[in-house]
C-alpha positions in Angstrom: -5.8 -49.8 -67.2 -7.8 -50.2 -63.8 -4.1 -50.1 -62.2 -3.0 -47.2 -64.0 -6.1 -45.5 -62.7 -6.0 -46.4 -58.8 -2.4 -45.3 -59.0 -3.2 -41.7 -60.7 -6.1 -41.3 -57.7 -3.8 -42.5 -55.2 -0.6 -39.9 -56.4 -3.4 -37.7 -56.5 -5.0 -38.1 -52.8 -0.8 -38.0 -51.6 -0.3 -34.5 -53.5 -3.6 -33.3 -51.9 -2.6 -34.3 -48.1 0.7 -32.5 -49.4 -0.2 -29.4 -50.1 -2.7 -29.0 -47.0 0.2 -29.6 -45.0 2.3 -27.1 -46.6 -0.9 -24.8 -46.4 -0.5 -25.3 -42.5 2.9 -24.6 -42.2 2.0 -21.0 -43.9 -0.1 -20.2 -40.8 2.7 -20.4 -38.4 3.1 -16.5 -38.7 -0.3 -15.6 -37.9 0.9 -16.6 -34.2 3.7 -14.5 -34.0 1.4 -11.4 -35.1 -1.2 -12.5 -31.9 2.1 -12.7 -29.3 3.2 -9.0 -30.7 -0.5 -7.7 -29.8 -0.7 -9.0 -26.1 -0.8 -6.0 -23.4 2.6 -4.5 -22.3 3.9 -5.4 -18.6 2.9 -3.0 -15.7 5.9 -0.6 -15.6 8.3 -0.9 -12.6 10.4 1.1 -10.4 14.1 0.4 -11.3 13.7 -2.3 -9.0 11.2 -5.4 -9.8 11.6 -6.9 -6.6 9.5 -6.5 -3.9 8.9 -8.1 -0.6 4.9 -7.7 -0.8 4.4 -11.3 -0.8 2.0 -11.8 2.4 1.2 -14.7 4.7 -1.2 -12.5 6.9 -4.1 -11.1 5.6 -7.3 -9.3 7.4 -9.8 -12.3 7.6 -10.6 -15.8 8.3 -7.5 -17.9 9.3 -4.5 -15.2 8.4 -6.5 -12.4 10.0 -5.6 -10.5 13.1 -6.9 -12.8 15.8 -4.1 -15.6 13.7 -1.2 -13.4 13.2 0.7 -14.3 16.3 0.6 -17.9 15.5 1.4 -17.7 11.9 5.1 -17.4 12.3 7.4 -17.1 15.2 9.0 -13.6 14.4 5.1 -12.5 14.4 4.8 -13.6 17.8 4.6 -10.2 19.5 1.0 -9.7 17.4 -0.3 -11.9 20.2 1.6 -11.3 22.9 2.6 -7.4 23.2 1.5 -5.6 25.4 2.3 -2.4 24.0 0.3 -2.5 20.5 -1.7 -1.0 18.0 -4.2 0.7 17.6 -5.8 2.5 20.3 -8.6 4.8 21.3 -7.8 8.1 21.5 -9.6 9.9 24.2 -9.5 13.8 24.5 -7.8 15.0 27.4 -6.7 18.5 28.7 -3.7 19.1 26.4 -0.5 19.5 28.2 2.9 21.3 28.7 5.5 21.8 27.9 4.6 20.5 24.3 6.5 17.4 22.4 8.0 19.4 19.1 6.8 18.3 15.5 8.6 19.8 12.8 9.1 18.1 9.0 11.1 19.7 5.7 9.7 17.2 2.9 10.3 18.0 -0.2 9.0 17.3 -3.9 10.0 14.4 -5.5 8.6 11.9 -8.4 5.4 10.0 -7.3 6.1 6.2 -6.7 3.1 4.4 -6.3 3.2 0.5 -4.7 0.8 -1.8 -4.3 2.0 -3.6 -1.4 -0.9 -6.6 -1.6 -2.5 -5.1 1.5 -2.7 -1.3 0.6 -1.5 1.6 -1.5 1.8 3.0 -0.6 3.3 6.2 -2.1 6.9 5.7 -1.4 10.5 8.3 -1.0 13.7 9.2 -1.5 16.3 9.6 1.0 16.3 13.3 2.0 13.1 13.6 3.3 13.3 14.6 7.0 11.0 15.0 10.2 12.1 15.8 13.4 9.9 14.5 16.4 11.4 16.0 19.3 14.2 17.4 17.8 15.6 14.3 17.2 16.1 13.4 12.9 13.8 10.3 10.8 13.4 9.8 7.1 10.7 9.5 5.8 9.8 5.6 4.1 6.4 5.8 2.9 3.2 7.0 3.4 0.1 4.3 3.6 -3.8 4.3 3.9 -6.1 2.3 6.1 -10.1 2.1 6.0 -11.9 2.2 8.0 -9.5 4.3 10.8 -7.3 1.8 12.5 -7.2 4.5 15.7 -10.4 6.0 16.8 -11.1 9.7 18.4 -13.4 8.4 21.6 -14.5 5.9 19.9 -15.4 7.3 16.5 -13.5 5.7 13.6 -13.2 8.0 10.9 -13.2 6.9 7.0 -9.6 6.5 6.2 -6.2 7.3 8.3 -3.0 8.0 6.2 0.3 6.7 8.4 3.6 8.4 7.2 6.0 5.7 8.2 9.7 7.1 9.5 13.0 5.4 10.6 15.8 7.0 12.2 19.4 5.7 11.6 18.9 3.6 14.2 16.1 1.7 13.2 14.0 3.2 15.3 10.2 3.8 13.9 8.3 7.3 14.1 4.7 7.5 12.2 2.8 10.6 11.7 -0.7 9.6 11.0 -3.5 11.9 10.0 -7.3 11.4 9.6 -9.1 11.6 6.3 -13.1 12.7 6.6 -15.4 13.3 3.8 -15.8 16.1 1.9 -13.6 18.6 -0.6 -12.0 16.9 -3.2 -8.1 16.1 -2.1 -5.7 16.8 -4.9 -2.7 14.8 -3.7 -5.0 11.6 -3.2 -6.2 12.0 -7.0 -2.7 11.5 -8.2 -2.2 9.1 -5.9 -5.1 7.0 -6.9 -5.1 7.9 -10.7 -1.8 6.2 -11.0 -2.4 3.1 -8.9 0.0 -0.1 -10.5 -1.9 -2.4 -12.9 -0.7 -5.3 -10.9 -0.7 -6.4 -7.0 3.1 -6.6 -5.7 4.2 -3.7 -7.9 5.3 -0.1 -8.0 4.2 2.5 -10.2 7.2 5.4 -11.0 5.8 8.5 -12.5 8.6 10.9 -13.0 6.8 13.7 -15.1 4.5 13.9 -11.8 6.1 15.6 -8.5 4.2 15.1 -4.6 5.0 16.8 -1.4 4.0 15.2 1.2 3.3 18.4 3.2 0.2 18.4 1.1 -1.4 15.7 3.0 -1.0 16.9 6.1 -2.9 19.7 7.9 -1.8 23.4 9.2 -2.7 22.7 12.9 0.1 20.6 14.3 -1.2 19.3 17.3 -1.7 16.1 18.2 -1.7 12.7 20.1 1.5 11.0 21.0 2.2 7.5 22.6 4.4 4.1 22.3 3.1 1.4 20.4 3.5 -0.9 17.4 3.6 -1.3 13.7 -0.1 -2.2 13.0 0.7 -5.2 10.3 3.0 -8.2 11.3 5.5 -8.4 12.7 3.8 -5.8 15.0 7.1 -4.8 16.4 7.2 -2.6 19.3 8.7 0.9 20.4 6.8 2.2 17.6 6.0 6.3 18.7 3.2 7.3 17.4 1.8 11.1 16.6 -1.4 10.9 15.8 -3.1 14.3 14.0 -6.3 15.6 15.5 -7.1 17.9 13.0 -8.7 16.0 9.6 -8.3 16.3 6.1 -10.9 16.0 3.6 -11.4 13.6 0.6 -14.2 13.4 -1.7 -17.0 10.5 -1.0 -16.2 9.1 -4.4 -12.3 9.2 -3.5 -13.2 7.4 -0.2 -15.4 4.4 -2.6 -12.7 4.2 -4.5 -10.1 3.4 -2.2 -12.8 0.8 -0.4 -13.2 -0.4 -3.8 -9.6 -1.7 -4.1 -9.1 -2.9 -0.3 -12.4 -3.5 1.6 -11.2 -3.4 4.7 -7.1 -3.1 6.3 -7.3 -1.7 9.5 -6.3 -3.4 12.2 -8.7 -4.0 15.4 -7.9 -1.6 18.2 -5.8 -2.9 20.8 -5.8 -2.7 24.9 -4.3 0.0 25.7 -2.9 -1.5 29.3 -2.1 1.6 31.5 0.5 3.5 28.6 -0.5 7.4 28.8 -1.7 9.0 25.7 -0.9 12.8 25.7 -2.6 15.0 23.8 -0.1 18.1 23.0 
Protein backbone atom coordinates (compact mmCIF):
# COMPACT_ATOMS: atom_id res chain seq x y z
CA UNK A 1 0.00 0.00 0.00
CA UNK A 2 2.91 2.52 1.13
CA UNK A 3 4.39 1.57 -2.51
CA UNK A 4 1.34 2.05 -4.33
CA UNK A 5 1.23 5.45 -2.63
CA UNK A 6 5.00 6.83 -3.30
CA UNK A 7 4.43 5.71 -6.79
CA UNK A 8 0.98 7.75 -7.30
CA UNK A 9 2.97 11.04 -5.72
CA UNK A 10 5.89 10.36 -7.71
CA UNK A 11 3.59 9.97 -11.38
CA UNK A 12 2.08 12.81 -9.86
CA UNK A 13 5.26 15.21 -9.19
CA UNK A 14 6.52 13.84 -13.20
CA UNK A 15 3.00 15.10 -14.66
CA UNK A 16 3.42 18.36 -12.77
CA UNK A 17 7.20 19.16 -14.11
CA UNK A 18 5.30 18.12 -17.38
CA UNK A 19 2.93 20.38 -17.81
CA UNK A 20 5.11 23.51 -16.53
CA UNK A 21 7.24 22.66 -19.26
CA UNK A 22 4.69 22.52 -21.81
CA UNK A 23 3.35 25.83 -20.14
CA UNK A 24 6.85 27.35 -21.15
CA UNK A 25 6.89 26.29 -24.47
CA UNK A 26 3.44 28.36 -24.86
CA UNK A 27 5.36 31.55 -24.13
CA UNK A 28 7.61 31.27 -27.03
CA UNK A 29 5.21 33.61 -29.01
CA UNK A 30 5.16 36.33 -26.63
CA UNK A 31 8.90 36.98 -28.11
CA UNK A 32 8.02 37.10 -31.52
CA UNK A 33 5.19 39.89 -30.69
CA UNK A 34 8.30 42.05 -28.68
CA UNK A 35 10.77 41.61 -31.96
CA UNK A 36 7.60 42.99 -34.26
CA UNK A 37 7.34 46.15 -31.90
CA UNK A 38 11.15 47.28 -31.98
CA UNK A 39 11.64 50.81 -33.85
CA UNK A 40 11.96 50.72 -37.69
CA UNK A 41 15.62 51.38 -39.26
CA UNK A 42 16.55 55.00 -40.13
CA UNK A 43 15.52 55.31 -43.86
CA UNK A 44 18.22 55.47 -46.49
CA UNK A 45 19.13 56.95 -49.65
CA UNK A 46 18.99 54.14 -52.42
CA UNK A 47 22.36 53.64 -51.38
CA UNK A 48 23.30 52.37 -47.68
CA UNK A 49 26.82 52.70 -48.11
CA UNK A 50 28.64 55.41 -47.09
CA UNK A 51 32.20 56.34 -46.63
CA UNK A 52 31.55 58.51 -43.29
CA UNK A 53 33.62 56.26 -41.35
CA UNK A 54 36.34 58.71 -39.70
CA UNK A 55 39.77 58.28 -38.30
CA UNK A 56 40.25 62.14 -37.70
CA UNK A 57 38.19 63.82 -35.50
CA UNK A 58 38.51 67.67 -33.93
CA UNK A 59 40.18 66.94 -30.49
CA UNK A 60 42.67 65.16 -28.43
CA UNK A 61 44.86 62.68 -30.39
CA UNK A 62 42.84 62.63 -34.00
CA UNK A 63 42.40 66.46 -33.87
CA UNK A 64 43.98 68.93 -36.17
CA UNK A 65 47.37 69.31 -34.66
CA UNK A 66 47.46 64.94 -35.40
CA UNK A 67 45.92 64.76 -38.84
CA UNK A 68 49.12 64.79 -40.75
CA UNK A 69 50.51 61.98 -38.91
CA UNK A 70 47.50 59.82 -38.84
CA UNK A 71 47.85 58.38 -42.29
CA UNK A 72 50.25 59.03 -45.07
CA UNK A 73 47.75 60.24 -47.79
CA UNK A 74 46.85 62.90 -44.89
CA UNK A 75 50.25 64.04 -44.99
CA UNK A 76 49.70 67.37 -46.68
CA UNK A 77 47.45 68.43 -43.29
CA UNK A 78 50.92 69.00 -41.87
CA UNK A 79 52.91 69.85 -44.37
CA UNK A 80 51.06 72.25 -47.07
CA UNK A 81 51.76 75.20 -47.46
CA UNK A 82 48.86 76.25 -49.20
CA UNK A 83 45.86 75.40 -46.61
CA UNK A 84 42.92 76.15 -44.97
CA UNK A 85 41.46 78.37 -43.46
CA UNK A 86 42.52 81.84 -43.49
CA UNK A 87 41.89 85.36 -42.23
CA UNK A 88 40.24 87.33 -44.50
CA UNK A 89 41.34 90.92 -44.39
CA UNK A 90 39.39 93.73 -46.24
CA UNK A 91 41.16 95.21 -48.85
CA UNK A 92 40.32 97.76 -51.69
CA UNK A 93 38.33 95.54 -54.02
CA UNK A 94 39.79 95.16 -57.41
CA UNK A 95 39.39 94.98 -61.18
CA UNK A 96 38.70 93.65 -63.53
CA UNK A 97 36.33 91.28 -61.32
CA UNK A 98 36.70 87.22 -61.20
CA UNK A 99 32.94 86.19 -62.59
CA UNK A 100 30.44 84.18 -60.21
CA UNK A 101 27.48 82.90 -61.82
CA UNK A 102 25.37 79.51 -60.61
CA UNK A 103 21.92 77.94 -62.32
CA UNK A 104 20.89 75.46 -59.31
CA UNK A 105 18.01 74.10 -59.46
CA UNK A 106 15.26 72.31 -57.16
CA UNK A 107 15.65 68.99 -56.35
CA UNK A 108 14.56 66.43 -53.43
CA UNK A 109 16.26 67.24 -50.03
CA UNK A 110 19.00 64.55 -49.05
CA UNK A 111 20.16 65.00 -45.79
CA UNK A 112 23.62 63.05 -44.50
CA UNK A 113 25.16 62.87 -41.53
CA UNK A 114 28.57 62.47 -42.46
CA UNK A 115 29.93 61.73 -38.54
CA UNK A 116 31.59 65.15 -38.54
CA UNK A 117 28.69 67.43 -39.87
CA UNK A 118 25.32 67.80 -41.67
CA UNK A 119 25.50 67.61 -45.38
CA UNK A 120 22.60 68.27 -47.73
CA UNK A 121 23.68 66.56 -50.85
CA UNK A 122 22.78 66.84 -55.13
CA UNK A 123 22.04 65.53 -58.23
CA UNK A 124 24.01 65.90 -61.21
CA UNK A 125 22.77 69.00 -63.07
CA UNK A 126 23.48 71.41 -60.68
CA UNK A 127 25.97 73.95 -62.20
CA UNK A 128 28.20 77.02 -61.21
CA UNK A 129 30.52 78.75 -63.21
CA UNK A 130 33.60 80.44 -61.46
CA UNK A 131 35.21 82.26 -64.09
CA UNK A 132 33.40 81.05 -66.75
CA UNK A 133 34.73 77.91 -66.47
CA UNK A 134 31.69 74.81 -65.50
CA UNK A 135 31.53 72.68 -61.64
CA UNK A 136 28.73 70.63 -60.20
CA UNK A 137 27.72 71.06 -57.40
CA UNK A 138 28.48 67.90 -54.60
CA UNK A 139 27.15 69.09 -51.43
CA UNK A 140 26.71 71.76 -49.33
CA UNK A 141 28.16 71.54 -45.43
CA UNK A 142 28.18 73.62 -42.11
CA UNK A 143 30.93 74.43 -39.76
CA UNK A 144 30.74 76.29 -36.21
CA UNK A 145 32.22 78.26 -35.12
CA UNK A 146 33.43 79.97 -38.81
CA UNK A 147 36.38 78.03 -40.06
CA UNK A 148 37.52 81.54 -42.03
CA UNK A 149 37.34 84.72 -40.19
CA UNK A 150 36.57 88.45 -41.56
CA UNK A 151 39.76 90.35 -39.79
CA UNK A 152 39.74 88.32 -37.34
CA UNK A 153 36.06 87.97 -36.34
CA UNK A 154 34.65 84.42 -36.61
CA UNK A 155 31.21 84.41 -37.27
CA UNK A 156 28.56 81.67 -35.89
CA UNK A 157 28.40 79.21 -38.65
CA UNK A 158 29.86 79.18 -42.39
CA UNK A 159 28.00 76.94 -45.01
CA UNK A 160 30.77 75.64 -47.85
CA UNK A 161 29.04 74.49 -51.17
CA UNK A 162 31.55 71.96 -52.29
CA UNK A 163 32.04 71.79 -56.43
CA UNK A 164 34.14 69.50 -58.79
CA UNK A 165 34.76 70.13 -62.27
CA UNK A 166 35.18 67.09 -64.62
CA UNK A 167 38.46 67.24 -63.95
CA UNK A 168 38.53 66.78 -60.43
CA UNK A 169 39.35 69.93 -59.78
CA UNK A 170 37.50 71.55 -56.37
CA UNK A 171 35.61 74.99 -56.32
CA UNK A 172 33.79 75.93 -52.86
CA UNK A 173 31.45 78.75 -52.45
CA UNK A 174 31.19 79.43 -48.85
CA UNK A 175 28.86 81.93 -47.13
CA UNK A 176 28.61 83.17 -43.58
CA UNK A 177 25.69 82.61 -41.32
CA UNK A 178 25.02 85.45 -38.42
CA UNK A 179 22.22 85.56 -36.05
CA UNK A 180 19.06 86.79 -36.49
CA UNK A 181 15.76 86.16 -38.88
CA UNK A 182 14.65 82.75 -38.96
CA UNK A 183 16.23 80.85 -42.25
CA UNK A 184 13.70 78.74 -43.97
CA UNK A 185 16.04 76.53 -45.93
CA UNK A 186 18.11 75.61 -42.64
CA UNK A 187 14.71 74.54 -40.87
CA UNK A 188 14.17 71.85 -43.50
CA UNK A 189 17.46 71.03 -43.38
CA UNK A 190 17.65 70.57 -39.65
CA UNK A 191 13.97 69.22 -39.20
CA UNK A 192 14.87 66.27 -41.20
CA UNK A 193 18.34 65.49 -39.83
CA UNK A 194 18.99 61.24 -40.15
CA UNK A 195 18.20 59.26 -36.87
CA UNK A 196 21.57 57.68 -37.11
CA UNK A 197 25.39 58.94 -37.54
CA UNK A 198 26.84 57.65 -41.06
CA UNK A 199 23.48 57.95 -42.82
CA UNK A 200 21.40 59.90 -45.31
CA UNK A 201 18.05 61.08 -44.93
CA UNK A 202 15.95 61.17 -48.67
CA UNK A 203 12.90 63.30 -48.49
CA UNK A 204 11.31 63.38 -51.82
CA UNK A 205 7.87 65.11 -51.08
CA UNK A 206 10.39 68.12 -49.89
CA UNK A 207 12.17 70.16 -52.79
CA UNK A 208 15.52 72.79 -51.85
CA UNK A 209 17.32 75.28 -54.10
CA UNK A 210 20.30 75.92 -53.08
CA UNK A 211 20.08 79.66 -54.34
CA UNK A 212 18.14 80.01 -51.11
CA UNK A 213 21.11 79.95 -49.06
CA UNK A 214 23.04 82.21 -50.66
CA UNK A 215 22.84 86.02 -50.60
CA UNK A 216 21.83 88.70 -53.56
CA UNK A 217 25.27 90.59 -53.34
CA UNK A 218 27.76 88.42 -55.09
CA UNK A 219 30.90 89.76 -54.19
CA UNK A 220 33.42 88.22 -52.47
CA UNK A 221 36.85 86.80 -51.43
CA UNK A 222 38.83 84.52 -53.68
CA UNK A 223 42.17 82.56 -53.09
CA UNK A 224 43.91 78.94 -53.49
CA UNK A 225 43.83 76.66 -50.70
CA UNK A 226 42.65 73.36 -49.36
CA UNK A 227 39.85 71.08 -48.38
CA UNK A 228 39.52 71.97 -44.60
CA UNK A 229 39.11 68.01 -43.39
CA UNK A 230 41.71 65.38 -44.26
CA UNK A 231 43.14 64.69 -46.68
CA UNK A 232 43.43 68.52 -46.92
CA UNK A 233 44.30 68.35 -50.49
CA UNK A 234 45.47 71.34 -52.20
CA UNK A 235 44.46 73.53 -55.36
CA UNK A 236 41.25 73.97 -53.64
CA UNK A 237 39.89 77.81 -55.02
CA UNK A 238 38.02 79.21 -52.70
CA UNK A 239 35.11 82.14 -52.98
CA UNK A 240 34.41 83.18 -49.90
CA UNK A 241 30.84 85.46 -49.46
CA UNK A 242 31.15 88.70 -47.62
CA UNK A 243 27.75 89.43 -47.39
CA UNK A 244 25.96 87.12 -44.39
CA UNK A 245 22.95 85.38 -44.02
CA UNK A 246 20.84 85.20 -41.07
CA UNK A 247 19.64 82.17 -38.90
CA UNK A 248 17.72 82.22 -35.86
CA UNK A 249 19.78 81.93 -32.33
CA UNK A 250 17.80 78.73 -31.58
CA UNK A 251 18.72 77.44 -35.21
CA UNK A 252 22.46 78.26 -34.43
CA UNK A 253 21.95 76.07 -30.60
CA UNK A 254 20.73 73.59 -32.38
CA UNK A 255 23.24 72.93 -34.84
CA UNK A 256 26.04 73.36 -31.82
CA UNK A 257 23.88 71.00 -30.15
CA UNK A 258 24.58 68.14 -32.59
CA UNK A 259 28.41 69.06 -33.44
CA UNK A 260 30.11 71.20 -30.71
CA UNK A 261 32.70 72.32 -32.50
CA UNK A 262 34.06 71.34 -36.63
CA UNK A 263 35.91 74.08 -37.79
CA UNK A 264 39.13 73.72 -38.50
CA UNK A 265 41.95 76.17 -36.91
CA UNK A 266 42.96 78.89 -39.36
CA UNK A 267 45.99 78.37 -41.18
CA UNK A 268 49.29 80.55 -42.22
CA UNK A 269 48.48 82.13 -44.94
CA UNK A 270 52.34 82.28 -46.30
CA UNK A 271 52.54 85.13 -48.89
CA UNK A 272 49.20 83.65 -51.27
CA UNK A 273 47.13 87.07 -52.20
CA UNK A 274 43.60 87.11 -51.16
CA UNK A 275 41.46 89.42 -53.48
CA UNK A 276 38.56 90.78 -52.57
CA UNK A 277 36.32 91.29 -55.92
Amino acid sequence: MIRILILSLVCLTFAAGCGSKKKAKKKAPAKKEMKAEMPAEEPRAENPEHPYQLVWSYEGSTGPKMWGDLKDEYSLCKSGKLQSPVNLKWAQPISPKRTLEYDYKDTELRVADAGYTLQVKFPAGQRAYFNGKQFELKHIEFKTSSEHQLSGNQLPIEAQFVHENELGQIAILSVFLIEGQFNAFIEKVWSHVPGKKHTERLVPALLVNPKDLLPSVRTFYFYVGSLTTPPCSEGVRWYVLNTPLQMSRDQIVSFRKMFPNNSRPLQPLNSRNVMNY
